[in-house]
C-alpha positions in Angstrom: 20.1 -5.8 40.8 18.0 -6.6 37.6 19.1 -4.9 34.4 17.0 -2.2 33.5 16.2 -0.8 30.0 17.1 3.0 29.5 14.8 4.8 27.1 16.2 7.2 24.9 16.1 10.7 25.9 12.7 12.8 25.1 14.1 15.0 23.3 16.0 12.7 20.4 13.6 12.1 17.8 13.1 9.3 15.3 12.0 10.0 11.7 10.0 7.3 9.6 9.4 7.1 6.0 6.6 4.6 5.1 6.5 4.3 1.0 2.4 4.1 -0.6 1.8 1.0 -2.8 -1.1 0.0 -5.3 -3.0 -3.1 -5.4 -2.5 -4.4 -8.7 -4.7 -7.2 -8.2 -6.2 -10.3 -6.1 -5.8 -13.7 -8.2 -8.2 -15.7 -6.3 -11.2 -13.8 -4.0 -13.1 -17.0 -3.8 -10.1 -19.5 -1.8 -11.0 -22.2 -4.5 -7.5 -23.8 -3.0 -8.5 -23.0 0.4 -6.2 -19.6 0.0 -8.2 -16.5 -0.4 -7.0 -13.9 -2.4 -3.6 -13.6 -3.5 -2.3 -10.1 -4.2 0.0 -8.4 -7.1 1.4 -4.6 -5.7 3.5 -2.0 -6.7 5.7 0.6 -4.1 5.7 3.5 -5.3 8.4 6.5 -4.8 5.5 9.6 -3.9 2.6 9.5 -1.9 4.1 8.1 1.3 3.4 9.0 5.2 5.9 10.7 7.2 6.2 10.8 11.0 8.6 12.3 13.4 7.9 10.5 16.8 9.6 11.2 20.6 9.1 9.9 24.1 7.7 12.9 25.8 5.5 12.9 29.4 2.4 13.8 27.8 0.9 12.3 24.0 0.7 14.8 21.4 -0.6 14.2 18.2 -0.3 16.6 15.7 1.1 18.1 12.5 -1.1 17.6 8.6 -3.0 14.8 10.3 -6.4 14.4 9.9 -8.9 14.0 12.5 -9.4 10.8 12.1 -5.9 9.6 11.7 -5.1 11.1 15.0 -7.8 8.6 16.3 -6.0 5.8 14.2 -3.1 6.6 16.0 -4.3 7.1 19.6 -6.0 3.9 18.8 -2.6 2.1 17.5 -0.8 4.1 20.5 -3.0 2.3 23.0 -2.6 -1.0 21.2 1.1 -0.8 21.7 1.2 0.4 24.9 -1.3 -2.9 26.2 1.5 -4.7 24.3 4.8 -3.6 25.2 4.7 -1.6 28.0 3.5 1.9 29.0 5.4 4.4 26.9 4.2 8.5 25.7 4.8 8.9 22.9 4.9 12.7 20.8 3.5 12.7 17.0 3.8 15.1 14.2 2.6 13.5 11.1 4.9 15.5 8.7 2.7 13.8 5.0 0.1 11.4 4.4 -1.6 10.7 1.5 -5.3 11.6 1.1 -7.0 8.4 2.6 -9.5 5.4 0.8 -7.6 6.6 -2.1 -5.7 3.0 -2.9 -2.5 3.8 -1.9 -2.2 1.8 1.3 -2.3 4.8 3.6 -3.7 3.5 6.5 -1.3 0.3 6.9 1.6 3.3 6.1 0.2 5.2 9.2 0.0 2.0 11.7 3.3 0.7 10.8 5.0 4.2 10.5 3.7 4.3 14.1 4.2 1.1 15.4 8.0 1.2 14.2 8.6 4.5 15.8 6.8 3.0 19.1 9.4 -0.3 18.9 12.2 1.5 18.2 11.9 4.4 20.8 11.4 1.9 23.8 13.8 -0.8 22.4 11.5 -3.1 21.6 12.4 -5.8 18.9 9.4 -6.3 16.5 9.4 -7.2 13.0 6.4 -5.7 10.5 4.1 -8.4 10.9 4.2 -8.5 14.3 2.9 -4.9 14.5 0.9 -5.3 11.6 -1.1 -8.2 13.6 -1.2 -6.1 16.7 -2.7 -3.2 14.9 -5.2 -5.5 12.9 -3.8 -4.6 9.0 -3.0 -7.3 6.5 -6.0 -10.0 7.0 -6.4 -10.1 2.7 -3.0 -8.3 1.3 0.2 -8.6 2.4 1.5 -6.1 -0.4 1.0 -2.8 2.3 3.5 -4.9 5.2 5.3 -6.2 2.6 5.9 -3.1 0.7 7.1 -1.5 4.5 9.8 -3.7 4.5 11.5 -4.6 0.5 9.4 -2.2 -1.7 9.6 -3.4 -5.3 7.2 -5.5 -7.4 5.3 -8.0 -4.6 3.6 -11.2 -5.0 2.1 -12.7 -1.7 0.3 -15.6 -1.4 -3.3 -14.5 0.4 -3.7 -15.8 3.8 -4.1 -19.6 5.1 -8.5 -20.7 4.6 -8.5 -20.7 8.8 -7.0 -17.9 9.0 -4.4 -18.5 11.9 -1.6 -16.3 10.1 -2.7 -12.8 9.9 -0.2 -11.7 7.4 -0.1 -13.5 3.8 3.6 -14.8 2.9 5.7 -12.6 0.0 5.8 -15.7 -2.8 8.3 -13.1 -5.4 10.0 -9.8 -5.3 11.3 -8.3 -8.2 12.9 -4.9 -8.8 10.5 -2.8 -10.9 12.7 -1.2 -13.8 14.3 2.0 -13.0 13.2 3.6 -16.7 9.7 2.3 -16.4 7.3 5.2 -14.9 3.6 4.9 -13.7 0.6 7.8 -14.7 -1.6 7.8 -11.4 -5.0 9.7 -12.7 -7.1 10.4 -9.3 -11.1 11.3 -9.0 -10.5 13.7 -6.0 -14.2 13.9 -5.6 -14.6 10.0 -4.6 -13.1 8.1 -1.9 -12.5 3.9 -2.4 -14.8 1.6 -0.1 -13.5 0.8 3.4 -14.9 -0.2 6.8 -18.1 -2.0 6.9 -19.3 -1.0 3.8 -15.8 -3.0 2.1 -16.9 -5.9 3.9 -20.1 -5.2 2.8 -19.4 -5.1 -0.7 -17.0 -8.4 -0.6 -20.3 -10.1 0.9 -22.2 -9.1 -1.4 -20.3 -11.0 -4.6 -20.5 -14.0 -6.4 -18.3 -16.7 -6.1 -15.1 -15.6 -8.2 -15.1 -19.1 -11.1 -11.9 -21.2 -10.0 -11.4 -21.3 -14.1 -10.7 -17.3 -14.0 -8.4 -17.8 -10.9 -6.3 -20.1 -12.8 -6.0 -17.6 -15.4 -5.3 -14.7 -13.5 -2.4 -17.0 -11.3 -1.3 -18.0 -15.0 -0.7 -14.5 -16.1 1.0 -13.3 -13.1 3.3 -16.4 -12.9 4.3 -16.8 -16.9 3.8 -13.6 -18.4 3.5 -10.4 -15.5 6.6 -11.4 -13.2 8.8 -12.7 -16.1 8.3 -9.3 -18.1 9.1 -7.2 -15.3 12.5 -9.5 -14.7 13.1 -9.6 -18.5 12.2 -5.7 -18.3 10.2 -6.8 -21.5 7.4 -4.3 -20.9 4.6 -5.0 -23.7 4.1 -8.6 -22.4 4.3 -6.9 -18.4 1.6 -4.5 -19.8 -0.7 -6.5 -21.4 -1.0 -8.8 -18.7 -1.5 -6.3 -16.2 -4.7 -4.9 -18.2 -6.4 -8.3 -18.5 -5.1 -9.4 -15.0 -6.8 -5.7 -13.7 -9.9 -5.5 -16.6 -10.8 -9.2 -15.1 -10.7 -8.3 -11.6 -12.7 -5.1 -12.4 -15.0 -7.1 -13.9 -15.2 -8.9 -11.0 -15.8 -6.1 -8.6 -17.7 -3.9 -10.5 -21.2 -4.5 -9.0 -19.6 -3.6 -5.4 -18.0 -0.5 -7.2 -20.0 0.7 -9.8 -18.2 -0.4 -13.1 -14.6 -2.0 -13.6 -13.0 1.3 -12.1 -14.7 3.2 -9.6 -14.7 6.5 -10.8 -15.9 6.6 -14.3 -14.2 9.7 -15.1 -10.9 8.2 -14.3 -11.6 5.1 -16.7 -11.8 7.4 -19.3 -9.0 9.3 -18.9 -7.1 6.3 -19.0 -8.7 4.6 -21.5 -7.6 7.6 -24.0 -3.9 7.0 -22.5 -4.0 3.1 -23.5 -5.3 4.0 -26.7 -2.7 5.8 -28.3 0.3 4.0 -26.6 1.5 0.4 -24.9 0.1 0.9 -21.6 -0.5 -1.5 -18.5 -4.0 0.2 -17.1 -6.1 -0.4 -13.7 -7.5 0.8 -10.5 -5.0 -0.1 -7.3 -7.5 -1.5 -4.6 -11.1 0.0 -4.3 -10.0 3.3 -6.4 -10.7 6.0 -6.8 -7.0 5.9 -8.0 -6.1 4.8 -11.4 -3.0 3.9 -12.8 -1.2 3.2 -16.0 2.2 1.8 -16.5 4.5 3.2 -19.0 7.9 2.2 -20.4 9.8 5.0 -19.8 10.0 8.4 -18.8 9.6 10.0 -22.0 6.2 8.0 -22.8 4.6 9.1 -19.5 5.2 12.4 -19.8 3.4 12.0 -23.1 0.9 10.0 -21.4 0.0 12.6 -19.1 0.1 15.1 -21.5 -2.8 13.2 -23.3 -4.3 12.6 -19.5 -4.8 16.2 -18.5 -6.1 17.4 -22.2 -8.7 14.5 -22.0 -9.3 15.8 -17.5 -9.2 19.7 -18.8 -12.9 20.2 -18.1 -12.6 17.9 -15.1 -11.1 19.7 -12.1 -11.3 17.0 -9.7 -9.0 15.2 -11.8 -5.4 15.1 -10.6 -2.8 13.2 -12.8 1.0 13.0 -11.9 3.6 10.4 -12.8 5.8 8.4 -10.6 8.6 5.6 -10.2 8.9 2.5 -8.5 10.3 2.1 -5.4 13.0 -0.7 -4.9 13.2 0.1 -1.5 11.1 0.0 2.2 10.3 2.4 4.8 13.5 4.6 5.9 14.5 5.2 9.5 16.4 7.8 10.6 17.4 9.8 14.2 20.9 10.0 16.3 19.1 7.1 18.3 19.0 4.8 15.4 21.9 2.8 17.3 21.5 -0.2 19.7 19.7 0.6 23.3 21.4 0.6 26.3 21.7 -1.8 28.8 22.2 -0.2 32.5 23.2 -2.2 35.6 21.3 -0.4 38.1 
């Protein structure tokens, strides 16, 4: 008799952890090596989606989900199913970031959900399998990536054709433990996605190769090497010029070099008075600025919320790196059984 596969009971849950990231940066939009884009990105240690998934005999989807994540992940569901075999599988979404916010959350959601999916049937898959099945990681890597190391990512932008979805991780470094990030968010805005992204990415001008060398220049000699050295003024003073160029860059698809102008502002006072590594992760609205240590973001958002006082959709918190991936966890997190039937 052929050896069957046995499931893991309905009832035994599996818990998945998916970490948020920022962009910090493409280095080349334009491909003027034949490689488009290139990205720099941060994990983070808030922000992240959490899922508990089951095999159950009908699909729920439920829990702090919005509506239209639950159709992300019937849609994802469906995919893997087609894929791997017919499965039902239970959902609560247990936290998610608000979406188009530039923290990654949709890649979170698809992988939190594909791992679940792989593990609760036995299937082996690695991150950029799924990632390719559920169509996330054609430009950045750092979201897949991210999933699986955390830390401070460098990938390498996909191949010109395009036959390798996800782009390869070129350097991971730790990010220091004392070094903290101010995250200053316009929760009145939402980043560009869908078609009008792709719009907007149509719509620019050829990115001048001469920039792209400078960009790759200061993520390669001074941004990598300051975060190894944990030498943060030269970290933080290339991040600003790598993010003020690409900002630059994007601003006629966006509005300005950050998308929300109110959020510029507040972090422009912050870089003012103190060494600060500033930007936007992805399309914004989220901002960001890097700090050396905890007691200079706390002083940092101190100045942050006095300059956002009269600006209630203006949310500013501070966060860590995150040297780590997503986290699995459930009584089934052990090797399937093999039955002779």
């Amino acid at each position: 008799m052929p050896l069957q596969l046995r499931r893991l009971p309905p009832r035994a849950p599996i818990t998945i952890d998916a970490p948020a990231r920022l962009h910090l940066g493409f280095l080349d939009p334009n491909a003027s090596l034949g490689r488009a884009f290139g990205s720099l990105g941060l994990v983070i240690d808030t922000h992240g989606t959490r899922l508990e998934a089951r095999l159950a005999e009908r699909e729920q989807i439920g829990g702090v989900a919005s509506e239209a994540e639950r159709e992300r992940i019937a849609v994802s569901l469906a995919r893997l199913q087609a894929a791997y075999g017919p499965a039902t599988l239970a959902i609560d979404v247990l936290a998610a970031p608000r979406a188009h916010t530039g923290l990654g959350s949709g890649t979170q959601l698809a992988l939190a959900v594909g791992t679940a999916f792989a593990h609760l049937v036995g299937q082996p898959a690695t991150s950029a399998e799924l990632a390719s099945l559920l169509g996330r990681g054609a430009r950045s890597g750092i979201g897949i990536l991210g999933f699986e190391y955390g830390g401070l990512l460098l990938d390498g932008g996909p191949p010109g054709d395009l036959r390798q979805s996800m782009p390869p991780l070129l350097s991971r470094q730790p990010f220091p433990q004392q070094w903290r990030v101010l995250l200053v968010s316009d929760n009145s805005r939402e980043g560009l996605h869908g078609a009008e992204e792709r719009g907007a990415l149509a719509s620019l001008a050829p990115f001048p190769r001469q920039l792209a060398a400078h960009l790759c220049h200061l993520v390669l000699m001074q941004i990598l090497p300051g975060a190894a050295e944990h030498n943060f003024a030269p970290f933080a003073h290339g991040l600003t010029e790598l993010q003020q160029t690409i900002g630059e860059y994007f601003a006629s698809a966006q509005g300005g070099v950050f998308a929300s102008p109110d959020v510029e502002r507040v972090l422009r006072a912050v870089a003012a008075e103190r060494t600060a590594g500033i930007g936007q992760t992805s399309w914004g609205p989220t901002g960001f600025a890097v700090l050396a240590s905890a007691r200079e973001a706390e002083r940092a958002l101190e100045t942050a919320r006095a300059v956002a006082s009269a600006l209630p959709h203006i949310e500013c918190s501070v966060v860590a790196g995150r040297n780590s991936g997503a986290a699995i966890s459930g009584a089934e997190m052990r090797a399937p059984h093999i039955d002779a039937a």
